[in-house]
ZAMARGU-4260 file (C-alpha; in steps of 0.2 Angstrom, whole numbers, plus 5000, padded with zeros to 4 digits):
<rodrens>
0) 5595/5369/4904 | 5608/5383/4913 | 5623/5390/4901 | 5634/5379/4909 | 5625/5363/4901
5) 5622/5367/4886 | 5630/5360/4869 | 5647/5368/4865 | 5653/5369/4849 | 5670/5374/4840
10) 5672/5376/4823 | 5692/5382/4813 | 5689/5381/4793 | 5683/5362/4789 | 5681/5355/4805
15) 5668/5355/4819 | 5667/5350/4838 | 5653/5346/4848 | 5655/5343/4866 | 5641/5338/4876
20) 5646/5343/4896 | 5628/5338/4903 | 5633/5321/4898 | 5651/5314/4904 | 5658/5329/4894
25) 5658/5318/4879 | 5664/5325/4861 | 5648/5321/4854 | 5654/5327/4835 | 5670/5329/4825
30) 5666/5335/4805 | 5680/5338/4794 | 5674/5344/4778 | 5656/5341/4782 | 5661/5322/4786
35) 5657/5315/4803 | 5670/5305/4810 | 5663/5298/4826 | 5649/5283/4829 | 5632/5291/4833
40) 5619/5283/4841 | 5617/5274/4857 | 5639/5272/4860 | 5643/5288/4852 | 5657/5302/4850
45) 5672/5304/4863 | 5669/5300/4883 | 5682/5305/4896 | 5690/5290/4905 | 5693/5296/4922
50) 5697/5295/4938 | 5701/5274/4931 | 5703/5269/4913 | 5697/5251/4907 | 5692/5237/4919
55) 5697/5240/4938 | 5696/5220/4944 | 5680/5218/4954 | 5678/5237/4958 | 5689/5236/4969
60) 5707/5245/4971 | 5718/5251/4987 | 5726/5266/4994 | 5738/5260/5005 | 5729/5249/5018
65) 5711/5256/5013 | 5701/5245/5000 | 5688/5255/4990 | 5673/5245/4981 | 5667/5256/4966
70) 5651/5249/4956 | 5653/5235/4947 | 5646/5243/4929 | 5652/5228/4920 | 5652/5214/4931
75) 5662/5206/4938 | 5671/5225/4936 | 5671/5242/4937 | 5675/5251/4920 | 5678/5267/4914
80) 5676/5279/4928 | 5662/5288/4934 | 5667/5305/4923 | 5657/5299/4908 | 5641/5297/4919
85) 5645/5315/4930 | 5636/5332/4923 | 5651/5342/4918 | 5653/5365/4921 | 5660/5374/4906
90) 5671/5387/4913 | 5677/5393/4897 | 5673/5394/4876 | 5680/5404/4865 | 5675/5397/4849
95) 5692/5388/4844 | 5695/5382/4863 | 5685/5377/4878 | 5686/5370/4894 | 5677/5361/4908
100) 5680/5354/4922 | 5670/5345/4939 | 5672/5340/4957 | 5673/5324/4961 | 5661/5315/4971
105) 5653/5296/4980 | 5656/5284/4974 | 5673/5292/4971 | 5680/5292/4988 | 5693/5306/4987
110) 5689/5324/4984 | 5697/5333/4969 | 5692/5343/4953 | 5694/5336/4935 | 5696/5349/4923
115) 5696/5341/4902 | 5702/5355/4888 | 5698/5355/4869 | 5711/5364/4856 | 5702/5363/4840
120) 5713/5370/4823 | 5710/5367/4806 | 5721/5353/4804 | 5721/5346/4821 | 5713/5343/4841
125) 5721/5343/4854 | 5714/5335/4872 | 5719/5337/4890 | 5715/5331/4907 | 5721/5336/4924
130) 5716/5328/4940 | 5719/5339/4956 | 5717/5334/4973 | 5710/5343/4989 | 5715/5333/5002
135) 5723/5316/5002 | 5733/5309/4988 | 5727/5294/4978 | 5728/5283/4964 | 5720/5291/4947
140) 5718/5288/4929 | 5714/5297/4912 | 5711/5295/4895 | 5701/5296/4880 | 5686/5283/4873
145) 5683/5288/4855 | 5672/5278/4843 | 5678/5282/4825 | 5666/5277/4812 | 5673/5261/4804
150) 5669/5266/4787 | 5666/5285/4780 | 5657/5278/4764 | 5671/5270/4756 | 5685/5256/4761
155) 5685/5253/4778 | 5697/5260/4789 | 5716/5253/4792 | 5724/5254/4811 | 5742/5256/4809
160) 5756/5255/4825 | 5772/5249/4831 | 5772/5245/4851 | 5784/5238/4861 | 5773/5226/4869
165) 5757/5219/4872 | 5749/5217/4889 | 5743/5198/4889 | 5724/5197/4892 | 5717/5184/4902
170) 5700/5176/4901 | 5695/5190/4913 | 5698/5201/4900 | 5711/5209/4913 | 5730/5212/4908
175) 5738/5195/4915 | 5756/5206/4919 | 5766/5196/4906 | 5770/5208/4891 | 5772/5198/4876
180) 5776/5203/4856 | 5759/5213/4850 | 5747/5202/4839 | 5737/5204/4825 | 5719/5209/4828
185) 5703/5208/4830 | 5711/5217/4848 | 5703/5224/4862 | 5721/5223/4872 | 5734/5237/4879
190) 5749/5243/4871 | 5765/5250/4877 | 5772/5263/4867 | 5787/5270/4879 | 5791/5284/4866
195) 5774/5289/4863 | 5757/5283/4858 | 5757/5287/4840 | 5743/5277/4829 | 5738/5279/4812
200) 5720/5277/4806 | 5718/5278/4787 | 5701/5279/4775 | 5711/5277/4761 | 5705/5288/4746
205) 5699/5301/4760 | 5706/5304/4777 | 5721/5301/4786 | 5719/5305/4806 | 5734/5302/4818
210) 5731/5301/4837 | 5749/5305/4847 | 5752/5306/4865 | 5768/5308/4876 | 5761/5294/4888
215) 5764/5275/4883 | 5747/5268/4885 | 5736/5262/4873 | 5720/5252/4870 | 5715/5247/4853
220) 5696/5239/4852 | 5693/5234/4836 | 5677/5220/4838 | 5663/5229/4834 | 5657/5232/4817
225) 5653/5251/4813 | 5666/5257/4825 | 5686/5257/4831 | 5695/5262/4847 | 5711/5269/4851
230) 5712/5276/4867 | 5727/5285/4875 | 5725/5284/4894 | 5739/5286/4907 | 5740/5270/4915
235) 5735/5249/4910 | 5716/5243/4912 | 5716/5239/4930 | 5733/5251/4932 | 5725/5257/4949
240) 5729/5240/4957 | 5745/5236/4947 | 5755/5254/4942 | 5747/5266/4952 | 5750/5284/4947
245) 5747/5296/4963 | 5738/5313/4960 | 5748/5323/4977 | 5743/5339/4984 | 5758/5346/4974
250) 5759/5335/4958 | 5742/5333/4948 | 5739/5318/4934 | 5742/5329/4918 | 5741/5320/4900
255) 5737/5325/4884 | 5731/5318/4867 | 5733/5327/4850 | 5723/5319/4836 | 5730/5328/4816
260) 5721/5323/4801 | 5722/5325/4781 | 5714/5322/4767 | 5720/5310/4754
</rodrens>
């Protein structure tokens, strides 16, 4: 295993990061106090959504007149991005911050580099992602998949937010384009959040963990049973066919996530 794959871990009083760049450059551990608060097992930790978050309608989205087919790795779709499955290079650790980055590559169709930054203090971590091009623009997404363990050994954890809408999901499991008044869960749906993503997730009795971003996207997945979602990406599911956000030769996709905790 070179230097560049190996294990990084940061570490400010409390609280401990893992990050796993051989594998997606997935946060594979965050302890606070000793106190994992990420799944483990098979769908573990953090992975990077990118250069597409959530389902992309039957892998397939356009850039101007050219149709590109990415792998359908959830039939009938694509989902995620190829990030999570792509051996990441760490290009800097100091500790309390790191950063990694890679080059995009088939099935992608673009070239570009993808570079993912970790700010770890005692009290908070911040994420960031930029997407650069090297030749033609096109359409790009980012965000963050964390699993948060449902329970930390004592009540289970309660999701609290206030959006502005709810993208309607069809059976397809893909936003319908009608925004209508947010539900009550179980969700695995899209939120808008104009002024913000800011949701709460509360252990009560023990940790109180708040995940803010200055974009207005958010999916909340709340289905399984050891683990919850709340994912800040910079677009819908399917946003590369429906709002597509262009990375340019002079403007990269930049967005960031800042997750703050305490103890209660």
């Amino acid at each position: 295993m070179s230097s560049s794959e190996k294990d990084v871990r940061l570490s400010v009083g409390d609280a401990e990061l893992t990050v796993n760049p051989a594998n997606g450059c997935r946060i594979s551990s965050l302890r606070i106090g000793g106190t994992e608060l990420l799944r483990q097992g098979e769908r573990y930790g953090c992975f990077p959504m990118v250069p597409w978050c959530g389902r992309m309608e039957n892998g397939q989205f356009r850039n101007g007149g050219v149709l590109h087919r990415m792998p359908l790795t959830a039939p009938p779709h694509a989902i995620h991005g190829t990030g999570r499955d792509t051996a990441w290079r760490t290009a800097r650790d100091t500790g309390t911050e790191a950063s990694f980055y890679y080059d995009l590559a088939e099935p992608w169709p673009y070239p570009g580099r993808v570079t993912q930054t970790f700010e770890l203090a005692e009290d908070s971590l911040t994420l960031a992602f930029g997407i650069e091009t090297y030749g033609d623009s096109f359409p790009a997404q980012a965000g963050w998949h964390p699993w948060f363990r449902r329970n930390l050994g004592g009540e289970d954890v309660r999701i609290d937010f206030d959006a502005a809408w709810q993208e309607e999901r069809g059976e397809d499991h893909l936003p319908t384009g009608r925004r209508i008044p947010p539900l009550d869960g179980p969700w695995d749906d899209a939120f808008g959040m104009p002024d913000g993503v800011e949701v709460t997730l509360t252990w009560p009795e023990q940790l109180e963990l708040t995940v803010k971003s200055r974009t207005e996207w958010v999916v909340v997945y709340d289905e399984q049973a050891e683990a919850v979602c709340v994912e800040p990406q910079s677009g819908p599911p399917n946003g590369l066919n429906t709002e597509p956000r262009y990375v340019t030769p002079i403007e990269p996709l930049e967005i960031a996530t800042t997750w703050s905790w305490r103890t209660l």
